[in-house]
C-alpha positions in Angstrom: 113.9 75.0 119.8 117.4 76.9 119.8 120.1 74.7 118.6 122.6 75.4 121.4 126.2 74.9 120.4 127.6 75.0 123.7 126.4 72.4 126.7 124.1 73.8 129.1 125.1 72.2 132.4 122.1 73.7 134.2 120.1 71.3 131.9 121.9 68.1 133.2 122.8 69.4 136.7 119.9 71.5 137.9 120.0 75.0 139.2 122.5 76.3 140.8 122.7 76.4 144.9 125.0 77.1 147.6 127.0 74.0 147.9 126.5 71.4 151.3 129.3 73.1 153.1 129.0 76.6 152.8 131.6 77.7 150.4 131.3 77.0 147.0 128.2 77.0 144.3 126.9 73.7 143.5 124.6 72.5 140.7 121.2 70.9 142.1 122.8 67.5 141.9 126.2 68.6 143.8 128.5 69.2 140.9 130.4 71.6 142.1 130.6 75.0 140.0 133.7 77.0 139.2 132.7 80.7 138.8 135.0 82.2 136.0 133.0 85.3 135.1 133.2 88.5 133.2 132.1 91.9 133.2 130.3 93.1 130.0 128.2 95.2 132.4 126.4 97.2 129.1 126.2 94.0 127.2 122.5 95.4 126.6 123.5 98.7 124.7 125.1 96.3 122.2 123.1 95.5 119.0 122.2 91.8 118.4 125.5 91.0 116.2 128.2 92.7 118.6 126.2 90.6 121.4 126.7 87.3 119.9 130.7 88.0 118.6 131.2 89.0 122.5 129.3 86.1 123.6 131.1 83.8 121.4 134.5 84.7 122.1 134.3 84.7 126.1 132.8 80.8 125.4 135.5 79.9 123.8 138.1 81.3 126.2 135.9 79.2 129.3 134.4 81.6 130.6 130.6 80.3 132.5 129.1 83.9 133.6 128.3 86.9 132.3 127.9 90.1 134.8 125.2 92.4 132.9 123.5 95.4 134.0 119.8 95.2 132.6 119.4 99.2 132.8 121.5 101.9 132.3 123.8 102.8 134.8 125.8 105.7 132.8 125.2 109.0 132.2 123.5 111.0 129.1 121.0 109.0 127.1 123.2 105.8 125.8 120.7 103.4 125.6 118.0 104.2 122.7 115.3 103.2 124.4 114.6 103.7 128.7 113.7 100.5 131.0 110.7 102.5 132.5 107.4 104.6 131.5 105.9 107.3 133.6 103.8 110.1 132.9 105.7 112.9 135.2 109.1 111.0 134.2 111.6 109.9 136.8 111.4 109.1 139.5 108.7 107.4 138.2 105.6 106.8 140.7 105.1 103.1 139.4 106.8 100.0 138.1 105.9 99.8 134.1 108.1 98.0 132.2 108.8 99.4 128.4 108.6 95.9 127.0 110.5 96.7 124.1 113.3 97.7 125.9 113.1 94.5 128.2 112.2 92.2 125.1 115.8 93.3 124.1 116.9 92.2 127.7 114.9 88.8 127.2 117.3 88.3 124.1 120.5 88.9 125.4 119.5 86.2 128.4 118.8 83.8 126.4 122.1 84.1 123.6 123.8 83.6 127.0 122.3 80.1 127.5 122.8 79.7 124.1 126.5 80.0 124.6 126.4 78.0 128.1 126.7 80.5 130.2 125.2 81.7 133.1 124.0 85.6 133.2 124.5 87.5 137.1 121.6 90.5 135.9 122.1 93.4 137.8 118.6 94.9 138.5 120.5 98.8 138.4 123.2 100.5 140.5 122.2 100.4 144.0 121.6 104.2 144.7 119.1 104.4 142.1 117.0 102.5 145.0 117.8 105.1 148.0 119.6 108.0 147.1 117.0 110.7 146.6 118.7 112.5 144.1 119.0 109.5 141.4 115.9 108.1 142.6 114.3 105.5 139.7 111.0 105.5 141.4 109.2 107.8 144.3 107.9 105.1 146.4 111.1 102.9 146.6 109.3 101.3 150.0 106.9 99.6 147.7 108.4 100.0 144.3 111.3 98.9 145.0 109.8 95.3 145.9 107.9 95.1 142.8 110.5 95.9 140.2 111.9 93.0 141.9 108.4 90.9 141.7 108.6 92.0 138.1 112.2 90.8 136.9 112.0 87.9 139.1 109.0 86.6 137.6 110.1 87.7 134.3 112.9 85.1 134.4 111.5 82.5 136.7 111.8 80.1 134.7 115.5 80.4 133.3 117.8 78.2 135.1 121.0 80.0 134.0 120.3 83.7 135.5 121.8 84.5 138.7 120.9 87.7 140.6 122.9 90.7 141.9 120.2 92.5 143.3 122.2 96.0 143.2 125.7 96.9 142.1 127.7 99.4 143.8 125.0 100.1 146.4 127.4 100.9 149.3 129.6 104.2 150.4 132.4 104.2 149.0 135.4 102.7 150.6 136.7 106.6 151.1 133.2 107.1 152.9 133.7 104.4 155.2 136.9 105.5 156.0 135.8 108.9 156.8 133.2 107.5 159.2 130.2 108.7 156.8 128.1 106.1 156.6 125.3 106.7 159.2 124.4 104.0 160.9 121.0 105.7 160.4 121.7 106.1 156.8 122.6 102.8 156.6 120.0 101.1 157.9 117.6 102.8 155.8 119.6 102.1 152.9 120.0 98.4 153.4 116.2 98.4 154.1 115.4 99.9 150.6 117.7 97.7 148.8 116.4 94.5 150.6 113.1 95.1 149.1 114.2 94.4 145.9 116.0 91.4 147.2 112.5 90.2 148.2 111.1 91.1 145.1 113.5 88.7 143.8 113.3 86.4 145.6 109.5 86.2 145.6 108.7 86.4 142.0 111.4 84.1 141.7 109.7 81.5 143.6 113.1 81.5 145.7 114.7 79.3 142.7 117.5 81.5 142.0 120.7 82.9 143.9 120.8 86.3 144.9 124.0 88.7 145.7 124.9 92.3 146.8 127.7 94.2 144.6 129.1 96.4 147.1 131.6 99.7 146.1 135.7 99.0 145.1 137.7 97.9 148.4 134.9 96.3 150.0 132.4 93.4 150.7 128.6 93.0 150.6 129.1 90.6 153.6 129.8 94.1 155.4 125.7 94.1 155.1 124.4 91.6 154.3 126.5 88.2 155.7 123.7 87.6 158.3 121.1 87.9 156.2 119.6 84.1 155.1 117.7 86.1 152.1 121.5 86.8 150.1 123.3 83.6 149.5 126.4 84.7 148.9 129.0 87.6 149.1 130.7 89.8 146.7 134.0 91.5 147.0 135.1 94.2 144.9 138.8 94.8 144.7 139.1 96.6 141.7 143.2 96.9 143.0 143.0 97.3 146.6 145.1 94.7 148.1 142.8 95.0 151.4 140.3 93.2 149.0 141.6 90.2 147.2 143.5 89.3 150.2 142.1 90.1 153.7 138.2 90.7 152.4 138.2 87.3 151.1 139.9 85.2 153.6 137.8 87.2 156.1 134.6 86.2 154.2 136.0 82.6 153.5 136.4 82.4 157.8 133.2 84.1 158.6 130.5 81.4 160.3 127.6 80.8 159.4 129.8 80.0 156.0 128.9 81.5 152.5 130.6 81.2 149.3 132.7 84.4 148.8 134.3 85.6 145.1 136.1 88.5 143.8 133.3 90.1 141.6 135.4 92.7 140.1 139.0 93.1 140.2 141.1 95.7 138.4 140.5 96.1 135.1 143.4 95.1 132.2 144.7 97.8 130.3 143.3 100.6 132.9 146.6 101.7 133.3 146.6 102.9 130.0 143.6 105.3 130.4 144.7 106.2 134.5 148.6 105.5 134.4 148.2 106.4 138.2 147.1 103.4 138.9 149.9 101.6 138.1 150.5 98.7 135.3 147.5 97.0 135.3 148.4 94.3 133.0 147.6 90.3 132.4 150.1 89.7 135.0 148.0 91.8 137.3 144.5 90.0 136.9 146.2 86.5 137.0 147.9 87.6 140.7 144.4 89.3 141.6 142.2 85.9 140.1 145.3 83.0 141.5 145.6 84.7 144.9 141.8 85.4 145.4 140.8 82.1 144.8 143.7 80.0 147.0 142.2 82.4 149.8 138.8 81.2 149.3 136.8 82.7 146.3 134.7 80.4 144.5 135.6 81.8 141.8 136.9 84.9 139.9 135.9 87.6 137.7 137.8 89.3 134.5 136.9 92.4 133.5 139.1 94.8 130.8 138.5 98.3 131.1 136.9 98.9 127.5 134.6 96.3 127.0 132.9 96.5 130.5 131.5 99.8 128.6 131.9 99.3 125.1 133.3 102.4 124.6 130.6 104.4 126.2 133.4 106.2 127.8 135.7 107.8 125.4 138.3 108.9 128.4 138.4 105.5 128.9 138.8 103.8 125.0 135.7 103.3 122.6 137.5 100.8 120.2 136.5 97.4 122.4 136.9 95.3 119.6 140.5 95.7 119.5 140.8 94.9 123.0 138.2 91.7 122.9 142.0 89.6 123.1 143.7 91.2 125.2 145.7 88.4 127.0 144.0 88.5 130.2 141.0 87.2 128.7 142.8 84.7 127.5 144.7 83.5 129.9 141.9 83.6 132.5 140.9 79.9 131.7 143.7 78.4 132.9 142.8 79.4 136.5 139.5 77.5 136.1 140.7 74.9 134.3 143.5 74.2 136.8 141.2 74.6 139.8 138.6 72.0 138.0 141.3 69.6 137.4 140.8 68.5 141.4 137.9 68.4 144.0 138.9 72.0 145.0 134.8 72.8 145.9 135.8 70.8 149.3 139.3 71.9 149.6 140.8 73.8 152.4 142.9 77.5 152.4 146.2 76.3 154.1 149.2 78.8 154.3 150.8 77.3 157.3 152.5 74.7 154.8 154.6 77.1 153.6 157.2 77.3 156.3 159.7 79.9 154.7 160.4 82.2 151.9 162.4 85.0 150.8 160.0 87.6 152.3 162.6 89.9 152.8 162.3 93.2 150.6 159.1 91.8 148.7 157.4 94.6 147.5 153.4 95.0 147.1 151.8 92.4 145.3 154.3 89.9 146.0 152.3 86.7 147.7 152.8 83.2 148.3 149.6 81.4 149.1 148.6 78.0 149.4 145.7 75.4 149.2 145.5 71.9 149.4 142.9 68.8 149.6 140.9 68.0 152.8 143.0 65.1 152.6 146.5 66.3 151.8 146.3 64.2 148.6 147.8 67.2 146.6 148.5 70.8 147.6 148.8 74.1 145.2 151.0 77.1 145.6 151.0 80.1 143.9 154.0 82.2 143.3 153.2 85.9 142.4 156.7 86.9 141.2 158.4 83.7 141.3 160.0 83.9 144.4 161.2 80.4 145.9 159.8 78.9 149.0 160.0 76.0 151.4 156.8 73.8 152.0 156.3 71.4 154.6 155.0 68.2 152.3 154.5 65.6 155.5 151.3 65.6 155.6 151.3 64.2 151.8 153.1 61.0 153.2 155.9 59.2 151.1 156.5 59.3 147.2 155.4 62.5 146.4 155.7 63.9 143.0 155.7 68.3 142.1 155.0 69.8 139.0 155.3 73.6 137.7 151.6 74.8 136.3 152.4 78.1 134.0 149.4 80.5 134.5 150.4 82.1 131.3 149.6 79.4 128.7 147.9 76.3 130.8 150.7 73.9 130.0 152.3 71.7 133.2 155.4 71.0 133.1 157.4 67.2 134.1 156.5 65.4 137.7 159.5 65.1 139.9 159.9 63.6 142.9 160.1 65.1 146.0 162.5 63.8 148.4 162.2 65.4 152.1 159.5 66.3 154.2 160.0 69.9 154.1 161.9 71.0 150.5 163.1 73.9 148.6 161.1 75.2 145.6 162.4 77.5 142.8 160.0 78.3 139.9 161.3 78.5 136.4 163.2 81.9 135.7 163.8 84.6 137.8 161.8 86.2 140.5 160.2 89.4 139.0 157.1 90.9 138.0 154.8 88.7 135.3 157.1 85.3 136.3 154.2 83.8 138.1 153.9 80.1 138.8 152.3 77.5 140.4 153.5 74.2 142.1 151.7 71.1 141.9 152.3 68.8 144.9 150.3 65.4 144.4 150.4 61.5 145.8 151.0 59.4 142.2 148.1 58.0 141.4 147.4 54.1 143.1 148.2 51.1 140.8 
């Protein structure tokens, strides 16, 4: 028996399920579960020793999930040894697992429970199951349902493994734009890639969760909202404000309700290998993770644009270890820890409470956004830049105290009272770029 040095809540709590009122992820006995994730997604080319330092030190900065793609997803031959056998080669005309190859897969799952986290495997990059040319097998109809039977069965009977049942399977958000997905094409895509969804979910024996990762600037609920066999959707910002902001409050409003989280935001440090893209910095995946959240995700995702490769991509950086720090991943606990620290699993996305501020001349990621308890017992606002605001604190009744939460380092600063209804807030420092905050407006606790 594994001696596991980090808890394993899925052993106390149960599975994990779609919580009572649509929104959030729930253990099996209601605990609710804060998503704080990351993307290692070729965790799998590591060897055993780089696995466990990069499972280690993503424990110890609070981070519960690990996004992994079980089969390669990148170009040339960077894996040593291929996920599939076939005589002709690929596409390959059945499902046959190369066990050692997946035996190294089994190993990886399981150093993630023994760190306490829970692994989202990514059966492949979704145009490996429709697109013709990059085809994985030649009867995706049927073999596309039993790779899923296969892996689903395969991990049955781990409690911590979640399922994205294809990433990037969509057009791109240029291709939407440009009116090119079919709604032909699209139908017969979505039909492909929702037999391996009921692969899944079969050989599963329907016990675990299972998601869509759909291209940068969209949603999977674009797809698959409707559909009872996906429980929950997947945005991908990866920078697009359309994404963080309107694609998750959208998916937050949509009825019947499903939990919604941004899956994978811009990376940190991108801006050092595209400086096109703007500063993508610490600052930038707080704003993305703070703002996506008070809109409605269930959680967040990290991701640095290194290690999500390993250095697999030399345009891109191959020395991840020096990057394993950077402060984002750092600083990334704070958000769950802060959003932990209440019954935010029931709480509601209220902007309307914040009744002014100096919008005037704000430039793009510049936000203000609020959430509070069903019951007005405490409210949150985040401050992007650190512009001031007024907030209408009414509904909170009389005697409430405020407190300044810095994103940066997890520390809250000193209650003070609050003396009118509707009052002026000013954040430590000036209003600029990295000076985020957070205010803290709560009843005192009851004697």
């Amino acid at each position: 028996m594994p001696n596991y040095p980090y808890p394993r809540p899925w052993a106390e709590h149960g599975r994990l399920r779609v919580s009572d009122d649509g929104h959030s992820l729930w253990y099996h006995d209601g605990k609710s579960f804060f998503w704080l994730g990351c993307t290692p997604w070729m965790l799998v080319a590591l060897p055993p020793e780089d696995v466990t330092l990069f499972l280690a030190d993503r424990a110890r900065k609070g981070f519960n999930v690990v996004q992994m793609v079980t089969t390669n997803w990148l170009r040339g031959d960077y894996l040593t040894r291929q996920p599939f056998f076939g005589e002709d080669g690929r596409p390959y005309k059945q499902v046959v697992l190369n066990e050692p190859y997946w035996d190294y897969v089994d190993w990886v799952v399981e150093r993630c429970a023994l760190f306490g986290m829970h692994v989202a495997l990514v059966t492949s990059w979704g145009r490996a199951f429709h697109n013709p040319e990059l085809l994985y097998f030649s009867e995706p109809e049927h073999n596309n349902y039993e790779l899923g039977v296969q892996l689903g069965r395969r991990y049955a009977a781990c409690d911590h493994v979640l399922w994205i049942a294809a990433g990037e399977y969509s057009w791109t958000l240029a291709e939407v734009q440009s009116g090119a997905d079919d709604p032909l094409d699209t139908k017969r895509r979505n039909h492909l890639l929702r037999r391996v969804a009921e692969g899944l979910r079969s050989g599963s024996q329907g016990k675990q969760l299972i998601a869509f990762h759909p291209h940068s600037g969209l949603s999977s609920s674009r797809d698959w909202h409707d559909d009872s066999l996906i429980d929950f959707n997947m945005v991908q910002s990866f920078g697009h404000e359309n994404a963080y902001t309107t694609l998750v409050r959208q998916d937050h409003a949509l009825r019947p309700a499903k939990p919604v989280l941004n899956a994978e935001p811009a990376y940190e440090d991108r801006w050092r290998y595209m400086p096109d893209r703007g500063q993508i910095d610490d600052w930038w995946m707080r704003m993305e993770g703070y703002v996506s959240v008070f809109m409605g995700g269930c959680g967040y995702t990290y991701g640095h644009s290194t290690i999500y490769h390993f250095g697999a991509k030399p345009e891109e950086g191959t020395e991840w270890l020096k990057w394993l720090d950077a402060p984002g991943s750092r600083q990334m606990q704070h958000l769950r820890t802060l959003m932990e620290s209440v019954d935010w699993a029931s709480r509601v996305c209220d902007d309307t409470l914040v009744v002014t501020s100096e919008a005037s001349g704000c430039s793009e990621q510049d936000y203000i956004v609020s959430t509070r308890a069903v019951d007005f017992s405490w409210v949150m606002v985040y401050t992007s830049k650190g512009r001031g605001f007024r907030l209408n604190l009414a509904p909170l009744g009389k005697g409430a105290q405020a407190q300044w939460y810095d994103p940066r380092t997890g520390k809250t600063g000193q209650s003070f009272p609050v003396s009118d209804d509707c009052a002026e807030f000013a954040p430590p420092g000036e209003p600029v770029r990295g000076n985020d905050w957070v205010l803290i407006a709560h009843l005192p606790p009851r004697k």
